[in-house]
N, C-alpha and C positions, 0 to 999 in steps of 0.2 A: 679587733676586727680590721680588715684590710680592706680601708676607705677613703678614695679620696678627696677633695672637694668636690662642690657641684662644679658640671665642666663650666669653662668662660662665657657668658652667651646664651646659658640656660636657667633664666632666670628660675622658672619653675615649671614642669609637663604641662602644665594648663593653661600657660602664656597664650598658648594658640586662643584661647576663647576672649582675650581680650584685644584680641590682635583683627577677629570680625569674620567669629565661623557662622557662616551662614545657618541658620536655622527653618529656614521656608522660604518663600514668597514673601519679598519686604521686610526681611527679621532680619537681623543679625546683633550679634551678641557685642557691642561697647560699650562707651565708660557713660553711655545714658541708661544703660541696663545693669550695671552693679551694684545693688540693689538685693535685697532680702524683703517679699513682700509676704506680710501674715496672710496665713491659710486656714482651713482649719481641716481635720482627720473628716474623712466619709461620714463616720458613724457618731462624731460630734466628741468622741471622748481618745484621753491619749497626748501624744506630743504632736504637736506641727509644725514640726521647722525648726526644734531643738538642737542647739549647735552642741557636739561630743567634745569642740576641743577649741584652740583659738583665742579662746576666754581665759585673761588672767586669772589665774589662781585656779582653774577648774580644772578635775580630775583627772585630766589627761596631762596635764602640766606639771601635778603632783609628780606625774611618774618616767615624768622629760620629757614631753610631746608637745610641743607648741602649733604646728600646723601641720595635716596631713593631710590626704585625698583618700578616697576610697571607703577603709574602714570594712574590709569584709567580713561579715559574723561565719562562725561555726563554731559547731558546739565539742566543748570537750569534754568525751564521753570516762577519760579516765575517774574524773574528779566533779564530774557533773559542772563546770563552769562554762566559759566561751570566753572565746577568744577574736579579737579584732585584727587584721593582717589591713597595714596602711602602706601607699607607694612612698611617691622622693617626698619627703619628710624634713623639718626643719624642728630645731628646737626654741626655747620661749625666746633666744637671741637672735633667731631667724637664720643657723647657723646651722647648715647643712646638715642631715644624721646619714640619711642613705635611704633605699632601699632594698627588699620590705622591711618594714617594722612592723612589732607585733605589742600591743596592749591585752591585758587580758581584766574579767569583772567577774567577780562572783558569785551574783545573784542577776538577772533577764526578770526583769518586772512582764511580764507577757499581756498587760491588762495596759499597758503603757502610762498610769500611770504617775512613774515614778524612772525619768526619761534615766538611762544609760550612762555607768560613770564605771571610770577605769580603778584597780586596787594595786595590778602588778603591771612591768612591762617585761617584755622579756630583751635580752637573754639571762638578765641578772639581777630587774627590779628598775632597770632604768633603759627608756629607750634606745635601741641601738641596730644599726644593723644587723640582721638574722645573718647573711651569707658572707662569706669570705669570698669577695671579688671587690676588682679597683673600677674606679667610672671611669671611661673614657681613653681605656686601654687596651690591648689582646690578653684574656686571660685563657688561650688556649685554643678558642675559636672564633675569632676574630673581635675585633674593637666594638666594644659594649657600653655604650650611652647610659645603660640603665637596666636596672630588670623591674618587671613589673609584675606585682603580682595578679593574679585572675581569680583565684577559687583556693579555699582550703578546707580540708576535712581529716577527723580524725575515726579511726577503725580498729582494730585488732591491737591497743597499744601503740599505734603509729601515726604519727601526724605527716600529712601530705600536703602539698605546695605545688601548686601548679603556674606558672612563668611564663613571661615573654621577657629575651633578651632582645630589647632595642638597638639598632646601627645608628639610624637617624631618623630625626619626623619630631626629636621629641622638641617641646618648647618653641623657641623663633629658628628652628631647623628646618628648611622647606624640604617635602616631599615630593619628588613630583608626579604629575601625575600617573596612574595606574600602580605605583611603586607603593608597595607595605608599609617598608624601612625597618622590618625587622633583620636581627641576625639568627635568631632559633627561639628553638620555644624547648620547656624542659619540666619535670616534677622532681622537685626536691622532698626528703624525706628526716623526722626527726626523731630520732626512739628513746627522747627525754622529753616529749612536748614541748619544743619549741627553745630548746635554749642551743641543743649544737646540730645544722643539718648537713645533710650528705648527698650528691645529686646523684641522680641513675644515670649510668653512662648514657644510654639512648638518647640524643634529642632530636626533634625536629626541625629540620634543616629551614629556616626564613630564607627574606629574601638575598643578602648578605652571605648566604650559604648555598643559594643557588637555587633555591623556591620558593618564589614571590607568591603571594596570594595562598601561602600555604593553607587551608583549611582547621591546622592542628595547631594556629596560632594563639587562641584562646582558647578556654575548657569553663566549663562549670559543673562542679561536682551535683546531681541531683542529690545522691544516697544511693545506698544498696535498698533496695526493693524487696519487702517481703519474698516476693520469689526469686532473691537469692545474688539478684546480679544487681553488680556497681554498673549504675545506668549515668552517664559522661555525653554534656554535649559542647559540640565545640564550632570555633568560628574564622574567620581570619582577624589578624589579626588590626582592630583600628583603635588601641586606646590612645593613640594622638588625634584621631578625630580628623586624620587628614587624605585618609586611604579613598580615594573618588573608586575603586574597582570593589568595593567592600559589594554592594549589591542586598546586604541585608542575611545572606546566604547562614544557616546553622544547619548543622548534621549531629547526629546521634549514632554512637556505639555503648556498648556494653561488653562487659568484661568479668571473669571470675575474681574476686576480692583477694583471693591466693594469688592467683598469674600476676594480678595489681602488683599485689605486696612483693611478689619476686623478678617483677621487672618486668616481664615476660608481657611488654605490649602488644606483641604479634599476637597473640590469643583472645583481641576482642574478635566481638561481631559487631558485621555493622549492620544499618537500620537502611536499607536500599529497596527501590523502586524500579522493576523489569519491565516496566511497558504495558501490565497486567496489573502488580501487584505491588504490596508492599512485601518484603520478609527477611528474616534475617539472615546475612550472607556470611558465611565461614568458609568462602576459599580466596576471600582478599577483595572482592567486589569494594572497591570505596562506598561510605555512605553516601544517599543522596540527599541533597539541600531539604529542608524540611518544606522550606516555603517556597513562593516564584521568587524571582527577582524582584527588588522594591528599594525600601529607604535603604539608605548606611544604617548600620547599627555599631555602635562602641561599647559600650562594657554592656554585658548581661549575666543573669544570674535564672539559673531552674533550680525547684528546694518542690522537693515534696513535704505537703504540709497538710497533717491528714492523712486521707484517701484520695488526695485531690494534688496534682504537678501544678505547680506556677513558675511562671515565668516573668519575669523582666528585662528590660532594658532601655538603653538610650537610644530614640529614633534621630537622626541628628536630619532629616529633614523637614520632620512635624513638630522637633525643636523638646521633645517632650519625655518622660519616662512613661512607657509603654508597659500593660502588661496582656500577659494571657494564660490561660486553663486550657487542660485537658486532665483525664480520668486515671490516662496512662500515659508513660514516656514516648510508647507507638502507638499511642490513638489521635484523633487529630486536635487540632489546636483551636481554641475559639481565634475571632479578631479580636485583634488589638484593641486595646482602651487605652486611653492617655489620660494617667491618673496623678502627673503632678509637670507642668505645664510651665512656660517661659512666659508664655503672652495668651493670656483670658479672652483676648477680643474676638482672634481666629483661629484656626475654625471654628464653627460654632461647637462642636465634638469638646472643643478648651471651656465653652462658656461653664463657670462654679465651677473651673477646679483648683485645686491648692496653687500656687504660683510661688516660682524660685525662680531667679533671674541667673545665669550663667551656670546650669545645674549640668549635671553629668554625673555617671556613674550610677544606681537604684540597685543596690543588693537587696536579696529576700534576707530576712532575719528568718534562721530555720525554726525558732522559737517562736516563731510569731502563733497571736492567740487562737488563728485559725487561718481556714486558707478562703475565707470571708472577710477576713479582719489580719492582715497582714502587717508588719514592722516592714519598712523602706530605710536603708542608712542611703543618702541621696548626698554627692559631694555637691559645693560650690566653688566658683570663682570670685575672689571677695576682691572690694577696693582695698584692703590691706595690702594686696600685693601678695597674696599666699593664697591656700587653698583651706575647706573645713568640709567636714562631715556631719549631715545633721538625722534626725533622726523625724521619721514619720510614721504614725498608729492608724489604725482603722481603715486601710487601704482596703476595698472590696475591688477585687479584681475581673 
């Protein structure tokens, strides 16, 4: 792999949270708040705050992963297992790997439980960087801080990765304001599941590239929909949690699972709104924002689970992981619920709910037992001085 330290200066992507991101009115995230406080799951049963990795001698460590963020579930449908896609990663030495990495388990307890432990890593049993690129250099289109990853899914034999290439914003890297700091956004692809991938020429151009506040900065794979279409939503890009122009903003397309597979992005639709109606546009009409203007939002995740879309993510002004329902990818959205929380006192919206102090990140587990009773892989900011992934049951959204 062609990797090479973490750059000088960047301690870790989520130095920003201990460095004092604001999370509301009189919140903010320092070294009084790093801290891990017991919760417990909705429904009373399950994990609450199970840490996946971090933990000497545990699962993740077995198979080289000493600290990670993120932790995105998807399911692999070659072999019926899943798979976990983690960002900038260190080993049990605290010794740079890269990013993504990927862990893989072979059995999803869906009852929660019997919390989440790793058996392989990829590309060859032990953690390591998936992608052949250097940090902190031009690998072709300009000088890349990092790639991150956002969403992964597996389809027709093929596993897909979807990216944000970082410029700057990541760790003690000031952004300033209105500015992304991305350089492109991109999907990679691997037709051995996950041990060698290939990136689609196409990317989306960030800010670095010449379009700031790109919209096709982040993605979350929902699924392919019984009727037929790979339904994709996406965001700008803020997983430094520093982009002040984010706005909250998500849009939805849809796409045929073959055009998917052969590149051919130009043949989504999008999910757009004429002043009348909602419908889906095929002559390039951009999508439009699902919701108004509101909080930032940083990483999020849609999984249809069920007959039922959910949704997640981090509101990084109510400080919380957020979720929401609807029926379909084009019906409308319930409000938000804030279902695992920084600070229990306010709002009162927070009072009983689970509490993680320095939290970021809320993927859906597509596995989860229902779309009543949700799985959360939820990152933290530890005083360790690294980051961890932990796992939450019973989420009724």
């Amino acid at each position: 792999m062609s990797v090479t330290p973490r750059p000088e200066g960047e301690f870790t992507r989520r130095s920003v949270l201990g460095a004092g991101l604001a999370l509301g009115a009189g919140l903010t995230v320092g070294s009084g708040l790093l801290r891990a406080t017991p919760a417990a799951a909705t429904n009373g049963i399950g994990q609450t705050g199970a840490p996946l990795c971090q933990q000497p001698g545990d699962s993740a460590a077995r198979v080289g992963l000493g600290s990670g963020d993120l932790g995105i579930p998807y399911y692999r449908e070659h072999d019926k297992t899943w798979g976990y896609v983690f960002g900038d990663s260190n080993d049990a030495n605290n010794g740079y790997i890269g990013s993504p990495v990927m862990l893989n388990q072979a059995t999803f307890d869906r009852s929660g439980a019997t919390p989440i432990g790793f058996t392989y890593a990829m590309p060859n049993g032990s953690a390591d960087q998936l992608f052949h690129y250097t940090h902190g250099v031009d690998n072709g289109y300009g000088v890349e801080s990092t790639r991150i990853p956002n969403d992964c899914i597996e389809f027709g034999g093929r596993t897909y990765l979807q990216y944000t290439s970082v410029h700057n914003g990541i760790g003690s890297s000031d952004l300033p304001p209105g500015e992304d700091g991305s350089l492109m956004s991109g999907v990679a692809y691997s037709d051995d599941f996950g041990v060698t991938w290939t990136d689609y020429p196409y990317h989306w151009d960030g800010q670095y590239r010449g379009v700031n506040q790109s919209m096709y900065g982040m993605w979350s794979f929902a699924g392919i929909d019984p009727d037929g279409w790979l339904y994709i939503f996406s965001k700008r890009w803020n997983g430094s949690h520093k982009n002040t122009a984010d706005q909250g903003a998500i849009q939805l397309f849809r796409i045929d699972p073959a055009e998917f597979r052969a590149g051919n992005f130009g043949a989504q639709q999008n999910w757009a709104y004429n002043g009348s109606g909602w419908y889906w546009a095929t002559d390039g009409t951009p999508p439009t924002p699902l919701f108004a203007p509101g909080n930032n939002i940083g990483e999020f995740s849609v999984k249809r689970i069920g007959n039922t879309y959910c949704m997640s993510y981090l509101d990084l002004v109510d400080g919380s992981i957020c979720t929401r329902t609807a029926p379909r990818p084009d019906a409308a959205w319930s409000a938000p619920t804030p279902q695992i929380v920084a600070n229990t006192s306010w709002p009162p919206n927070h009072w009983l709910r689970p509490q993680l102090d320095s939290l970021y990140g809320g993927y859906i587990h597509p596995g989860s037992a229902s779309a009543t009773s949700l799985t959360l892989i939820v990152s933290q900011w530890t005083p360790q001085g690294a980051y961890r992934v932990l796992q939450y049951d019973g989420i009724r959204p």
